[in-house]
C-alpha positions as CSV (number, residue, x, y, z in Angstrom):
1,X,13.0,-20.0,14.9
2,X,10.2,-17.8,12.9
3,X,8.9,-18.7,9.9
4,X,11.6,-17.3,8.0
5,X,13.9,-19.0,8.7
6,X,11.7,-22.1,8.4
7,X,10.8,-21.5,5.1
8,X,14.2,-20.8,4.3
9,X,14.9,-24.4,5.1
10,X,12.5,-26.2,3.9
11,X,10.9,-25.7,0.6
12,X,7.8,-28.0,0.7
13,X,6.7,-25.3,3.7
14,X,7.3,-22.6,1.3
15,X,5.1,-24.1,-1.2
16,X,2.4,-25.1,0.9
17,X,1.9,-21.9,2.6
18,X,3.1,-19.7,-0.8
19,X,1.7,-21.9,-3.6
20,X,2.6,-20.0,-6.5
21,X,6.7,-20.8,-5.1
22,X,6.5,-24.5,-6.6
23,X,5.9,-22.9,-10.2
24,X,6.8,-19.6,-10.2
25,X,9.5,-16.8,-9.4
26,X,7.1,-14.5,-8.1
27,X,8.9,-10.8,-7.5
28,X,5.9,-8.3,-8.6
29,X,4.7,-7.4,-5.2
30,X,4.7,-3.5,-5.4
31,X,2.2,-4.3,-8.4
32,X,-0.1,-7.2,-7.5
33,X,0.6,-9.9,-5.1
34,X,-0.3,-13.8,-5.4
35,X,-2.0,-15.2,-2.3
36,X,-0.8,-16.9,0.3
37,X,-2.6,-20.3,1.0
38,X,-4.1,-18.6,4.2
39,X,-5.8,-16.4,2.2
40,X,-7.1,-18.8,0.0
41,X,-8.1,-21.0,2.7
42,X,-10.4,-18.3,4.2
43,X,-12.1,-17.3,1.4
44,X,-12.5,-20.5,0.3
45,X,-14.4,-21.0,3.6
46,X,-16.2,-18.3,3.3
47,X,-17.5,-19.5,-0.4
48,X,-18.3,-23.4,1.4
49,X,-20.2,-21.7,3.9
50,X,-21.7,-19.2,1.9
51,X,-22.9,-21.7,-1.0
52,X,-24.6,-23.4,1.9
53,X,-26.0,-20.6,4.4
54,X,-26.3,-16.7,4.6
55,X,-22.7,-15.0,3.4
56,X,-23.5,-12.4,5.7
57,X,-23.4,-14.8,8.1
58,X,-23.4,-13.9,12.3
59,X,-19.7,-15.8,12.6
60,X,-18.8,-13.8,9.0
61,X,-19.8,-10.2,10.6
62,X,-17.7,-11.2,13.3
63,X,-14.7,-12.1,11.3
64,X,-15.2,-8.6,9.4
65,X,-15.0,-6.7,13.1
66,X,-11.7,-8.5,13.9
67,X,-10.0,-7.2,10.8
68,X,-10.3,-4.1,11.7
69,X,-8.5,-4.9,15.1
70,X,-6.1,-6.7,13.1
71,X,-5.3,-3.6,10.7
72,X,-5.0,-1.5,13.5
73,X,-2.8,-3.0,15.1
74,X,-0.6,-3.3,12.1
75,X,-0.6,0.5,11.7
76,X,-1.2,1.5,15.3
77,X,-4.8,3.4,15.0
78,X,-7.8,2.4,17.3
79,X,-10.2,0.0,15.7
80,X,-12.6,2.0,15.6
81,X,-10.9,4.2,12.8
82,X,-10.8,1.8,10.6
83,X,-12.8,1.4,7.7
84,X,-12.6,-1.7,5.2
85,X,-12.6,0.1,1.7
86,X,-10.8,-0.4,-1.2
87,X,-9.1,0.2,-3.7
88,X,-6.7,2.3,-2.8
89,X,-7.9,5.1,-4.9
90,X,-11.6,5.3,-3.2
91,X,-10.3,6.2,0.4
92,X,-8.1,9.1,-1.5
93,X,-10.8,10.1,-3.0
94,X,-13.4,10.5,0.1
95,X,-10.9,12.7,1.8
96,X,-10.5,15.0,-0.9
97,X,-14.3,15.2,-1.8
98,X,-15.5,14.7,1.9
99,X,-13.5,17.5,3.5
100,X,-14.9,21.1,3.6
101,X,-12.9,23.2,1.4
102,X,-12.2,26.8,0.7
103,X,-11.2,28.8,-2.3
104,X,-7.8,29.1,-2.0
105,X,-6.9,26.4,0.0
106,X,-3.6,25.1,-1.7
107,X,-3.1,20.7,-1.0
108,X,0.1,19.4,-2.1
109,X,1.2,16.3,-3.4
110,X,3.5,15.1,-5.7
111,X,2.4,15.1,-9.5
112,X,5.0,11.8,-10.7
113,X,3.2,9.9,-7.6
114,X,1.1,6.6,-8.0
115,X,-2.0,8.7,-10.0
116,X,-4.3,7.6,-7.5
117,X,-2.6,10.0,-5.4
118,X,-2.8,12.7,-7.8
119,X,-5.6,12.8,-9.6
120,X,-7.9,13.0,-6.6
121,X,-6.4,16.6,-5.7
122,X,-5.9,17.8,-9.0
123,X,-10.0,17.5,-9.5
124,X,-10.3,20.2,-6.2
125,X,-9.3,23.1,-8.5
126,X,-13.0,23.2,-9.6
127,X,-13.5,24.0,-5.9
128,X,-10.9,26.6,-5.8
129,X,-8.7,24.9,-4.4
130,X,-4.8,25.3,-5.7
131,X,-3.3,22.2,-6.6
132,X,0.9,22.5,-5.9
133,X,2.9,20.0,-7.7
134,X,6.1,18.9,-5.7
135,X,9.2,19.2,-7.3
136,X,12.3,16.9,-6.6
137,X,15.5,17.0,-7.2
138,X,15.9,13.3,-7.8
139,X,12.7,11.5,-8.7
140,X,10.2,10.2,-6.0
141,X,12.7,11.2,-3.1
142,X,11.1,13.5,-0.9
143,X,12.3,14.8,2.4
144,X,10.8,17.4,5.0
145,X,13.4,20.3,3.9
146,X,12.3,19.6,0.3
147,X,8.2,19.7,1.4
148,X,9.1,22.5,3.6
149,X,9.9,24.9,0.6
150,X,6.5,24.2,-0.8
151,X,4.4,25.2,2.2
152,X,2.5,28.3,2.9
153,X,-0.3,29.8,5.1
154,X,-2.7,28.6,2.9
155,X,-1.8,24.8,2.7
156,X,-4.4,22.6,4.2
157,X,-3.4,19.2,3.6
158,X,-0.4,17.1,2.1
159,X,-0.8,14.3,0.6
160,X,2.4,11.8,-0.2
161,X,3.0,7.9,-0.9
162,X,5.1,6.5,2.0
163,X,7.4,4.5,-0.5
164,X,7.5,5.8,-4.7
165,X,5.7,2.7,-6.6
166,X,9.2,3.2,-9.3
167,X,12.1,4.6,-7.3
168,X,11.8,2.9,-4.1
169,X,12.5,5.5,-2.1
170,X,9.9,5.2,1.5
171,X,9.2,8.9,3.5
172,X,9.9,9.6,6.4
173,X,6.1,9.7,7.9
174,X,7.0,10.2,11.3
175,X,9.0,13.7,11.2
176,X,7.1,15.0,8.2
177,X,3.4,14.0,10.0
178,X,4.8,15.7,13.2
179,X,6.3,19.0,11.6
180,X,2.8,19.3,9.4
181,X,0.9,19.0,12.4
182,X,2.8,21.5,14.4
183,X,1.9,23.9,11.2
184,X,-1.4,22.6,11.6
185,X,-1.9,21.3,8.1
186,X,-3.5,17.8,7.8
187,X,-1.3,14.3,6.5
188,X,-3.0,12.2,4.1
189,X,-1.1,9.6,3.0
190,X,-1.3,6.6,0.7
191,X,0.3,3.5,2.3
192,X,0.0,0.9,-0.5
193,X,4.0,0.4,-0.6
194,X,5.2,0.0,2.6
195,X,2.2,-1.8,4.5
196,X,3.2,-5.6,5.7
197,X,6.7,-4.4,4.3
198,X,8.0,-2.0,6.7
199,X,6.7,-0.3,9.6
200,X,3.9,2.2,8.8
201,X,2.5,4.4,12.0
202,X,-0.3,6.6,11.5
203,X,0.8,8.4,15.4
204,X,1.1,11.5,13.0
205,X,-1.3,10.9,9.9
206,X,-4.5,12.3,9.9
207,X,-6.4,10.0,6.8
208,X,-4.5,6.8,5.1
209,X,-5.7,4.4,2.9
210,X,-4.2,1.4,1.5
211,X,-5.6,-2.0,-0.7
212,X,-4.4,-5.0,0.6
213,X,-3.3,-6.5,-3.0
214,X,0.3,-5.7,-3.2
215,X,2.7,-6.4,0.6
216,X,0.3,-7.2,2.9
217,X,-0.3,-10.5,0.4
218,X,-4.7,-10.1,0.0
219,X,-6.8,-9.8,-2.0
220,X,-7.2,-7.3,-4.7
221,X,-10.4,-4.0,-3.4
222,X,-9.8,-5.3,-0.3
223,X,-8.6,-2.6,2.2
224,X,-8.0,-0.6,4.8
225,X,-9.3,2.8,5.4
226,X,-7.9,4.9,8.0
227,X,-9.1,8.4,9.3
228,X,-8.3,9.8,12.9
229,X,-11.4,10.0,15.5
230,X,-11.0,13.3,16.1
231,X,-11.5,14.3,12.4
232,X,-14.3,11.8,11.6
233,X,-16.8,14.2,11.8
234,X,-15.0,16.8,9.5
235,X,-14.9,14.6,6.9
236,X,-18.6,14.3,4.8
237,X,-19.3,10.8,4.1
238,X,-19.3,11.0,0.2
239,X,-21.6,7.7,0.1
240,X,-24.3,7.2,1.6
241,X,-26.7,3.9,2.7
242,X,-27.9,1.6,5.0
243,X,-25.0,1.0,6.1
244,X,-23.4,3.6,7.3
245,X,-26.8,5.9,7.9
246,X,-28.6,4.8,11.3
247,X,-31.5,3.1,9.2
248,X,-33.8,1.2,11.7
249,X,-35.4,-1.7,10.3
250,X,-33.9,-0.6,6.4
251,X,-36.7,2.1,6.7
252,X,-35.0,5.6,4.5
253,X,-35.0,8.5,7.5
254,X,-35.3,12.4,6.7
255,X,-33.1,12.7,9.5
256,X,-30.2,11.1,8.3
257,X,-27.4,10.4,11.0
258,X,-24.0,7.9,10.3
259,X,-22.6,5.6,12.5
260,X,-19.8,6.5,14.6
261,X,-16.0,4.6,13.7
262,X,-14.7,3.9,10.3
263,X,-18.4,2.6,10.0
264,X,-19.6,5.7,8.7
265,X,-17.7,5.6,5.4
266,X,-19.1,2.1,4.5
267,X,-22.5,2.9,2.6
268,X,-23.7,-0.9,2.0
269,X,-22.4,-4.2,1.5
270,X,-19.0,-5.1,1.9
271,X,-16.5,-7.4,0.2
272,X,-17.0,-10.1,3.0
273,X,-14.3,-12.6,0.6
274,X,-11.9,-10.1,0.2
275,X,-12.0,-8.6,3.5
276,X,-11.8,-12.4,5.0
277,X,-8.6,-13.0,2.8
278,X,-7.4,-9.8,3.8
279,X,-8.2,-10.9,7.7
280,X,-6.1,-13.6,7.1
281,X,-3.3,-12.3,4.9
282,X,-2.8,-9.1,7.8
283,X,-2.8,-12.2,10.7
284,X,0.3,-13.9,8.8
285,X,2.3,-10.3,8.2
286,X,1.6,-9.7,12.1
287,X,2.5,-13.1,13.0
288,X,6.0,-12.8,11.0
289,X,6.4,-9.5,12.4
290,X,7.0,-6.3,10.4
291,X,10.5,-5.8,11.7
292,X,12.0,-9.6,10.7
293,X,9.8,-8.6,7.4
294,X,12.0,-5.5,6.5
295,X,15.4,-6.8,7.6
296,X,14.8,-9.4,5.2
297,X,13.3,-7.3,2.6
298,X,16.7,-5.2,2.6
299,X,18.6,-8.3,2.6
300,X,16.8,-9.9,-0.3
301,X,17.3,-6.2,-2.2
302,X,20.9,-6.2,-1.2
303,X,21.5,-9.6,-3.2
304,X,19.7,-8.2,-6.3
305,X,22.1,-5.6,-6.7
306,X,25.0,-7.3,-6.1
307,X,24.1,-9.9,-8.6
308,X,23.2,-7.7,-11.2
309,X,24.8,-4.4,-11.3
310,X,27.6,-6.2,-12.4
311,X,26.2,-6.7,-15.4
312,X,25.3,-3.6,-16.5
313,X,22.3,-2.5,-14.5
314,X,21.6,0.4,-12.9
315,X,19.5,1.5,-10.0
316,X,16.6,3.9,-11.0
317,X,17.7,6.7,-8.7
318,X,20.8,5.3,-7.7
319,X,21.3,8.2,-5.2
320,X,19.2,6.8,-2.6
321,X,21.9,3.9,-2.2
322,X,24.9,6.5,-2.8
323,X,23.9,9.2,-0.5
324,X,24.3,8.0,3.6
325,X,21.7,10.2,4.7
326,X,18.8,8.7,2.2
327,X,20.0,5.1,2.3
328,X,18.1,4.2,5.5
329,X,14.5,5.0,3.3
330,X,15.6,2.1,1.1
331,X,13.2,-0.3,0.3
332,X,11.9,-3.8,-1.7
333,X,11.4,-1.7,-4.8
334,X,14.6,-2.6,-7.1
335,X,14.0,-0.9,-10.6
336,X,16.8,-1.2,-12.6
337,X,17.5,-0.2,-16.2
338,X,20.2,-1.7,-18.5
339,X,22.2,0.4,-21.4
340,X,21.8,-2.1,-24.0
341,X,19.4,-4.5,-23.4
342,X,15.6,-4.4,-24.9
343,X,13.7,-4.8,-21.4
344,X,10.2,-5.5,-22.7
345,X,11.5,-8.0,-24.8
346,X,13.6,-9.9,-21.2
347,X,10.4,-9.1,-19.3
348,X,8.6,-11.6,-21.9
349,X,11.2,-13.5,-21.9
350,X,11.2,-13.6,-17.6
351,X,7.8,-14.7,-18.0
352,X,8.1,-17.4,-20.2
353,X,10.3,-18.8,-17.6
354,X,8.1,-18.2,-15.0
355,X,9.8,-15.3,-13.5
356,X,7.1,-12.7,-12.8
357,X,8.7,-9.2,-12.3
358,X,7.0,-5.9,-13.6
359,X,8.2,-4.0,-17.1
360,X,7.7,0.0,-16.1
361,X,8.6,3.0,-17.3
362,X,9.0,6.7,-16.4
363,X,7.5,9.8,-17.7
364,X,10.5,10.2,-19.8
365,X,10.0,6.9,-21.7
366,X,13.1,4.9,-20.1
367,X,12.1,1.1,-19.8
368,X,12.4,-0.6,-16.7
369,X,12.3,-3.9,-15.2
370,X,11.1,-3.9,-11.7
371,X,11.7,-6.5,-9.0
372,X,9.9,-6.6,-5.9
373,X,10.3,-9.8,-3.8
374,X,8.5,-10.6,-0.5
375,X,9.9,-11.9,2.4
376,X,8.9,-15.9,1.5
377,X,11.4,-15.5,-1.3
378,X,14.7,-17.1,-1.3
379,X,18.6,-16.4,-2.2
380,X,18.4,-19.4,-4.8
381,X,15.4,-17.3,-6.6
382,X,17.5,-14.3,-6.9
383,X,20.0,-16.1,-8.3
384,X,17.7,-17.7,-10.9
385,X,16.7,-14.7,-11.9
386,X,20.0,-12.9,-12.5
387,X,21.0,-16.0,-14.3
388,X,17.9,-15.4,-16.6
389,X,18.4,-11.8,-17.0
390,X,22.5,-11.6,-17.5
């Protein structure tokens, strides 16, 4: 039996290894996630030890090398492309200033993204460079035939979220990092939404970057940077320090050369806590397994909806569900809106119940309440929140 299912049947586990469970409804993971106790745990070590001995302890630097074997292997890069940056925001931004552009080079992304996504290659038309704004049809759904009709000689890079942070709907990374490539156009993508949720491969993405804080459970600027050997000397480390410039003896060299691996993007001192939680947080997604993670993300999603549409909400592009051919890019992400119902005023109301889901809203102004449960949350928790929001 995995864990799962344990914790499924019996609730003093789920409490002990998901504290905030004995208090709280806790269905806000596509914004910020609470911490598992592992996490806890290990950064709690790491302040014991730490309030007693050197943080950047000799067994600490060793901890910080396995994480990056551990985040590869949750996205399936080589170690050594990892670097341990976050927010999500900062590895965005290094690709788009660190990359050697020219005028008229045309990136594309889409503009009612995450704005960590967007604002990063919107700043590149002081370069030259042409930012294109992807249009939809339906919003945050994007396929390759809809990309494809945005492409031309002069695109260089693409840069897309794998899941929407409102509609829910995940890419299709695979097919749309393949077909890029085979234009020869580089794949950036940012992998916040779907990383310890569903299945994330970087096989066909050229940069990635992802904070740990929302589904792979760690700590908040605490993540992962990803960026393909072969291109880690095309892209200009933005920052610069003794970290990741070869400085013998923390003497400044004219000649200055970076280390090789996701190294060279780290200019000093690292979140050692964070990056330890993360450690820790990355070990329980892998040891749950991504695949039993999403089955029971989908599951959990299905009982929202069938317990509250009902009652009068609807599905922030409901399409997704209706349309056979985008249904399988479903994912945790249930926003729902309601005809009648004030939903700042039941999102206050949620909380004062301790029910913590996210209050939203799209560029349009329609409110939304948005539920995002993780797999350690159970059938009875849906139910108590229907019950509070009928």
């Amino acid at each position: 039996m995995g864990l799962i299912e344990d914790i499924k049947n019996d609730e003093a586990l789920r409490n002990e290894l998901f504290p905030v469970t004995a208090e709280t409804v806790y269905m806000s993971h596509a914004g910020v996630t609470s911490l598992p106790k592992a996490a806890g745990d290990a950064m709690r070590e790491f302040i014991y030890t730490g309030e007693r001995d050197n943080q950047e302890s000799d067994a600490c630097l060793e901890l910080v090398e396995d994480t990056r074997t551990v985040a590869a292997e949750l996205i399936g890069s080589q170690a050594n492309e990892i670097a341990l940056l976050g927010p999500t925001s900062l590895g965005l931004s290094l690709v788009a200033n660190g990359l050697q552009w020219e005028p008229g080079d045309e990136v594309v992304s889409y503009f009612d993204d995450y704005p960590a996504n967007v604002y990063p290659w919107m700043a590149l038309e002081s370069k030259g460079v042409k930012y294109v704004e992807l249009k939809t049809e339906y919003p945050g759904v994007i396929t390759w035939d809809l990309l494809e009709k945005v492409l031309t000689a002069k695109t260089r890079l693409v840069s897309l979220a794998s899941c929407h942070f409102l509609g829910g709907f995940r890419i299709d990374v695979d097919t749309i990092g393949q077909r890029l490539h085979e234009r020869g156009i580089l794949f950036c993508v940012d992998g916040i939404q779907t990383i310890g949720a569903f299945p994330t491969s970087v096989e066909h993405v050229d940069f990635l970057s992802a904070d740990s804080h929302k589904w792979m459970l760690g700590p908040a600027a605490a993540g992962i940077f990803y960026v393909r050997k072969s291109l880690q000397k095309d892209l200009k480390p933005m920052l610069r320090g003794a970290y990741n410039v070869v400085t013998p003896e923390f003497i400044a060299q004219e000649d200055q050369r970076f280390y090789v691996g996701g190294r060279r993007f780290e200019p000093g001192m690292q979140n050692l806590p964070g990056i330890i939680g993360m450690r820790a947080s990355l070990k329980l997604i892998l040891d749950v397994g991504v695949d039993a993670i999403s089955a029971r993300l989908l599951e959990l999603r299905k009982r929202i909806l069938g317990s509250l549409k009902p009652h009068g909400y609807e599905l922030y592009v409901s399409e997704v569900d209706d349309n056979p051919e985008l249904a399988p890019w479903r994912s945790a992400i249930v926003t729902l809106t309601h005809p009648t119902k004030d939903l700042r005023a039941l999102y206050e109301e949620l909380k004062a119940k301790k029910i913590l889901v996210s209050n939203r809203q799209n560029r349009e102004g329609t409110k939304f309440i948005r539920l995002s449960p993780h797999f350690y949350n159970t059938e009875e928790e849906i139910d108590r929140v229907a019950e509070a929001m009928r």
